[in-house]
N, C-alpha and C positions, 0 to 999 in steps of 0.2 A: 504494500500500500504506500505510493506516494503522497504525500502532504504539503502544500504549501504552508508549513509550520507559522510563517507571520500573518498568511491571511483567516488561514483557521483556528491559530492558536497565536494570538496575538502575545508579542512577550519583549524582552528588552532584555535576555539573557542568552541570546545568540544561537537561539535553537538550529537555525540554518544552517550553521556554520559546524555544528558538531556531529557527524556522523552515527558515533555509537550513542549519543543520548538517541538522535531522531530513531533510533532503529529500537531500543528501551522502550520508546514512548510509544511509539507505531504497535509494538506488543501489545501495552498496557492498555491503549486506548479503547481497544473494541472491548474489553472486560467491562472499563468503566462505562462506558453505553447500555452495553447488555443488562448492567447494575442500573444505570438512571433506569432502563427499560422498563425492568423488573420490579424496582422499588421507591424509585422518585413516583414524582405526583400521579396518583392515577388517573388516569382516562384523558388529560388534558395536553396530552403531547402534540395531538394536531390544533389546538389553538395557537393564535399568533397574540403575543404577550407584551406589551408596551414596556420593557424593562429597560435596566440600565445597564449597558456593557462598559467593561474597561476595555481601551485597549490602546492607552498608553499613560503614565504613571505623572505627566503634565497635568496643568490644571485644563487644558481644551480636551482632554484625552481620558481621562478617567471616568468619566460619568458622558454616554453619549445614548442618547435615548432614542428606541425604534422600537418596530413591532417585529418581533422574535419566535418563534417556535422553540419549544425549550431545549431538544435534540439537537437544534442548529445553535445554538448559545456557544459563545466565541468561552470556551473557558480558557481566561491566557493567563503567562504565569509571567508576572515583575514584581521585582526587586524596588525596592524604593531607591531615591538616585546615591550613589556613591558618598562617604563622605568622605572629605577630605584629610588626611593624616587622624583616620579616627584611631581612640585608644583606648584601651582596657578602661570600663568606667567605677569595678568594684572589685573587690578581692582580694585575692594573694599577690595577684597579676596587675594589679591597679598600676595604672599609667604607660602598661606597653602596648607594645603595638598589637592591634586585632588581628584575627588568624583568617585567613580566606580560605584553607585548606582545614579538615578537618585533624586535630592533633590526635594523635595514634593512643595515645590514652586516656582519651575523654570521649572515643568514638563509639561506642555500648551505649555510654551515657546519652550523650549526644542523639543516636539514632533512637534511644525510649524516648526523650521528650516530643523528639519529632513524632513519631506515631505516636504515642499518647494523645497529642495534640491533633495530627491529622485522622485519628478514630473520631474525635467529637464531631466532624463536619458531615463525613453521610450521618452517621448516625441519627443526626438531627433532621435529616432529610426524609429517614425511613422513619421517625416515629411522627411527622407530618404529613405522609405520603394520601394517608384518605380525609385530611381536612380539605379538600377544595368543593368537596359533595355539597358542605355544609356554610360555605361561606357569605359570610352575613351581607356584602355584597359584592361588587365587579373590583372596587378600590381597595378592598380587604384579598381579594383574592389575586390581584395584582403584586400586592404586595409580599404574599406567601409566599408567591413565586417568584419574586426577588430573590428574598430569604434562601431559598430553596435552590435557585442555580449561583449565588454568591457563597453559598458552603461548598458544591460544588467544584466552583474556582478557587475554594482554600484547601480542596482534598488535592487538587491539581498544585498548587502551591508546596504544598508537604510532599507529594507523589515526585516532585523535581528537584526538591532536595534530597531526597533517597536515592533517584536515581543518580543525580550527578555528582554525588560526595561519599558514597558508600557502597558502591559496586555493589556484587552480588547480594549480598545482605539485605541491602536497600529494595532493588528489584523483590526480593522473596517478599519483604515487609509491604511493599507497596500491592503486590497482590493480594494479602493477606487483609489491609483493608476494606476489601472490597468480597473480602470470605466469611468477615465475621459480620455481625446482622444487631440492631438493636431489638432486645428482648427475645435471642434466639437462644434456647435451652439447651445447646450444646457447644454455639460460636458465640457469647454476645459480647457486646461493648464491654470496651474495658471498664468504663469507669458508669457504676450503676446510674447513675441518672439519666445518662442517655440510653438507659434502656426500658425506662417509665412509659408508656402509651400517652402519647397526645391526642384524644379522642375529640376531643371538643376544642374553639376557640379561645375559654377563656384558660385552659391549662394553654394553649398558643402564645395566648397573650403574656400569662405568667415567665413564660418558658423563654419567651425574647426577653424579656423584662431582667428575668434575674439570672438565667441561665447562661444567657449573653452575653449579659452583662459579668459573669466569671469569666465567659471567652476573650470579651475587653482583659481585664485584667492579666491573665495568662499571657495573652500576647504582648502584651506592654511586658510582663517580666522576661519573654523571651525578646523583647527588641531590645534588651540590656544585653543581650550574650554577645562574648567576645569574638565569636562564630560568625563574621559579619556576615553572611549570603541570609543565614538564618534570621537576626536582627535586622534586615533590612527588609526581607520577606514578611515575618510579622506587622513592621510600619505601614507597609500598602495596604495590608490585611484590613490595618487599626480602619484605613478610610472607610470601608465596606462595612465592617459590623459597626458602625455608627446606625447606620439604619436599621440594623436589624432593634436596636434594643429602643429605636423614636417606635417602631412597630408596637412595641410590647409598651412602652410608656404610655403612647398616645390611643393603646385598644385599651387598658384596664380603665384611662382617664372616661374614655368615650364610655365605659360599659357603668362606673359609676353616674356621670352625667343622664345618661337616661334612665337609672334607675329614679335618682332626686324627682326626672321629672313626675313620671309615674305616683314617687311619694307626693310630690306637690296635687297633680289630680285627683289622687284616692284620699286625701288628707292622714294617709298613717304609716307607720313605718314598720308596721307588720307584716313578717315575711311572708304568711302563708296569702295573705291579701297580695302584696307583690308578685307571690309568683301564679296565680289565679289570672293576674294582669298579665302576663309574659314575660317579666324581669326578673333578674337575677338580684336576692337580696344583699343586703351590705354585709350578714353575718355571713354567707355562702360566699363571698368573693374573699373574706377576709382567713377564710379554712384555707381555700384556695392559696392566698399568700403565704401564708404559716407552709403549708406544704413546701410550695415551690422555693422560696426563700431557704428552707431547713435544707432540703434537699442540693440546694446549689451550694450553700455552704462547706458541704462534704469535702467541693470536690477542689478545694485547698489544701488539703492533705493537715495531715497532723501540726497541734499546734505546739509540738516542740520535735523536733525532725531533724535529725542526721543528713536526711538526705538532701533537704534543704540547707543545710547549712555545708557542706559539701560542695552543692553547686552553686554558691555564694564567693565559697574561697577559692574554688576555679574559676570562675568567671562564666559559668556556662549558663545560670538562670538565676537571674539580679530580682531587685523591688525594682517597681512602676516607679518612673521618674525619678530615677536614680539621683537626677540632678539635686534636688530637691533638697538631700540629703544631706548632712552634715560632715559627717565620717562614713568612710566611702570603702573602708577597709572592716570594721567593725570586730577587730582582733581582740578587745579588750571589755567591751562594752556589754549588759548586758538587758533582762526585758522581764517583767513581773507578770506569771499567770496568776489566774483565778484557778483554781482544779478542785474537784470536789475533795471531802475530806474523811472520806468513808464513814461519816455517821451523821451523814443528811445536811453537812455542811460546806463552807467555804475554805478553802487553805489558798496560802498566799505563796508561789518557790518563785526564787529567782535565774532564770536559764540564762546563757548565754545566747548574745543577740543572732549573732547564726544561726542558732536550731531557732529561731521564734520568726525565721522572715516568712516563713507561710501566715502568721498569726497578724504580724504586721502587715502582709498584703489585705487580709483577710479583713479586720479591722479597716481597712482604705475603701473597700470592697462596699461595706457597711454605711459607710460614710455617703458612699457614691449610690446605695440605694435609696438611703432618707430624703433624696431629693426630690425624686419621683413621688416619696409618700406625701414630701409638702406640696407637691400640685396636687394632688386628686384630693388632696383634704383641704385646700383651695377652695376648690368645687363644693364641700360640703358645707364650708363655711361660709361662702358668699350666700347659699340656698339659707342660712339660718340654722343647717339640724347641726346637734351636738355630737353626733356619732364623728369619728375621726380612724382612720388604717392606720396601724400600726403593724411596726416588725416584730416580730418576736425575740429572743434574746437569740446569742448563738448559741445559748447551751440546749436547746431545745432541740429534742428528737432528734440528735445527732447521732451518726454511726461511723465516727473517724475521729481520733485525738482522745483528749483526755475525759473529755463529756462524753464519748462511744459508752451506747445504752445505760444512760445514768436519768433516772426519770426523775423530768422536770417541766412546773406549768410553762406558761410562754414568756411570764415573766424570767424566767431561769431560776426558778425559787425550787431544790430538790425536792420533791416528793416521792411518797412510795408507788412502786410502782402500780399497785391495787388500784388508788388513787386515778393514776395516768391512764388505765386502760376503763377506768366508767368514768373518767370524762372526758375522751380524746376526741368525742364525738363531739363536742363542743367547740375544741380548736382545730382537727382536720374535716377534710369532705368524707363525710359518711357516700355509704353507697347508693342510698337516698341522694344526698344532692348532688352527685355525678349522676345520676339517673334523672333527675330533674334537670340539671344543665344541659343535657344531652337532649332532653327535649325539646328545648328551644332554637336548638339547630338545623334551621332547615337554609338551605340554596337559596339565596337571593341574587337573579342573574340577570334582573332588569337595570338598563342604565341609569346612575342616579336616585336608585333605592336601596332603602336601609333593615337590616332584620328590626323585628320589634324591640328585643333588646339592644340594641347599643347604638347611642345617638350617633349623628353624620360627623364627618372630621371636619376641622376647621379650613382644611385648605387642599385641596389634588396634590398631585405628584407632579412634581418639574413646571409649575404653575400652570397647570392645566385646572380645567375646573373638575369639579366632585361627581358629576354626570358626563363625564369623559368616556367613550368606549376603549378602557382597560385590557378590558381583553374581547376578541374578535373569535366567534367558535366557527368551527367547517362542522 
């Protein structure tokens, strides 16, 4: 199979010119089809889909918008541009010069971050794959499909750094992403959350909101590796999942706004009245957050870690915004948990700041979700009601780190566990209210129209208007 590698895979890493990558990728590529085929979006491959392709890493070139088929979607792979005499930003290695080749013993390492990282992009693909049946309308489902072929083009991103820095090994891996399956009971994803079912939109919405918003943060700590092809790949990355997490902000903001209105017409704020009406209430969207929030939390790994503190002193995976930073070395310093204290309480240890840079990403992490919860509680205070979204603590339902299975309410106040299991129903989605969400999902495919639950968005896409034809069906 020949390729015109720059017209079909648009890139700025010189695919034309390499031989044995083009011959790699010419492999890998009919797998990766046969997988979109297979498990990307159902049934909407011969639509033509008004998205946004890269294809090139400039400000006229990265964002160009046409009507697409998803099959024909340019997945191209760039590097963010060069910098200039860049150098070690953290570490042991602090202030040398960056490695363009991979170093021979950081290369194991090196190649699990990458596939750890490049597993979450289908993954998330396959566990969205039957929300388009259901979407609330043309602008939402536009959007999915964004989502949808820009993880995609991040599995193509990870997939060319396997091939072109890790030979054989690489190649085996990059196959292997596309063998293993979310929520497959003998292949799945590595890391449990992307193997949860996305059944409905507002675990969608959840799921950009918070779960993306970990992929944010992941990749800012791998745009700190000294590994520059790797750090440079995550920065283009960073442009693209911006959107995905305005997706998840601006659907839970929209799904509360039309509940308010709802309360304003019925005059009450009782659920079972609300959902009578077709909305989803504030207490079911708030399980819903508890969920998704606990859940993304995990997937920071332990919050005092070896292995994080390992790849801090090699340079291979920094904090976000390194710059930021004070001490850049962190050889001395160190970071106070909280850990439970075996008889239902609080103990206070002090680690060294290495093992704690998951805990400090983590903490950032948290920071950067509060902000979404001050708009949508915006919205409830402008309306006048007192009800307000809140996060739950991190030590809630956790199953990684030192809170793994330590029962606690949302406040993070330990309880027993007797306690936690007759009233979880309280704080998570009972099977009831994924059974009731699920019912409010029906296909809204006319131009310009809204499901019953969740008000219109403030603005189109690429300043188009909101009654835009998004997508065009054969």
């Amino acid at each position: 199979m020949e390729s015109n590698y720059q017209d079909r895979i648009p890139n700025n890493v010189g695919l034309g010119a390499n031989r044995t990558l083009q011959r790699a990728l010419e492999h890998w590529q009919p797998e990766f089809l046969n997988w979109w085929h297979g498990l990307g979006p159902s049934d909407f491959n011969a639509s033509s889909v008004y998205l946004r392709t890269a294809i090139s890493v400039d400000s006229k070139g990265w964002a160009t918008f046409d009507y697409v088929k998803m099959p024909d979607y340019r997945w191209g792979i760039f590097l963010a541009q060069e910098e200039n005499d860049r150098r070690v930003g953290f570490g042991d290695h602090f202030g040398q010069t960056v490695w363009q080749q991979v170093p021979g013993e950081h290369r194991s390492t090196l190649r699990r971050l990458i596939v750890t990282q490049g597993d979450t992009e289908p993954a998330s693909v396959e566990q969205q794959r039957l929300l388009g049946h259901t979407a609330p309308s043309l602008y939402d489902l536009r959007n999915l499909f964004q989502v949808n072929v820009e993880e995609g083009r991040h599995l193509w991103a990870m997939v060319y750094l396997l091939h072109a820095y890790f030979g054989r090994d690489g190649r085996e891996e990059a196959e292997e992403l596309l063998e293993r399956h979310s929520g497959d009971a003998d292949k799945p994803r590595i890391l449990s959350t992307f193997n949860e079912p996305i059944s409905d939109w507002l675990s969608f919405y959840m799921f950009t909101y918070f779960t993306d918003r970990d992929g944010k943060f992941q990749l800012k700590s791998l745009a700190e590796s000294s590994f520059d092809p790797l750090s440079r790949t995550c920065k283009f990355m960073l442009t693209e999942e911006a959107h995905h997490m305005f997706v998840g902000d601006t659907g839970i903001g929209r799904v509360i706004k039309r509940t308010i209105e709802v309360m304003k017409e019925s005059g009450t704020d009782d659920p079972i009245t609300l959902r009578k009406a077709g909305v989803i209430d504030l207490p079911t969207i708030q399980k819903y957050l508890n969920f998704w929030f606990s859940s993304s939390l995990d997937l920071f790994g332990g919050d005092s870690s070896s292995n994080a503190a390992s790849y801090f002193a090699n340079g291979l995976k920094g904090r976000p915004d390194e710059i930021k930073y004070q001490d850049h070395i962190e050889s001395e310093s160190s970071f106070t948990l909280e850990l439970p204290d075996g008889k239902g309480g609080v103990r206070e240890e002090r680690i060294p700041m290495r093992n704690a840079v998951n805990e400090v990403v983590r903490e950032a992490y948290v920071r950067d979700c509060e902000k979404g919860l001050a708009r949508w509680n915006r919205h409830l205070e402008e309306a006048g009601y007192p009800q307000r979204m809140s996060l739950p603590s991190t030590r809630f339902r956790r199953t990684v780190g030192s809170w793994a299975n330590i029962s606690t309410n949302p406040e993070g106040k330990p309880i027993g566990l007797e306690e936690f299991n007759a009233r979880q129903e309280e704080w998570l989605p009972t099977s009831d209210d994924r059974a009731y969400v699920h019912s409010v999902m029906h296909g809204v495919f006319e131009r310009g129209k809204m499901a019953s639950w969740i008000a219109r968005p403030e603005r189109g896409i690429n300043t188009q208007p909101i009654d835009f034809e998004y997508i065009r069906f054969h």
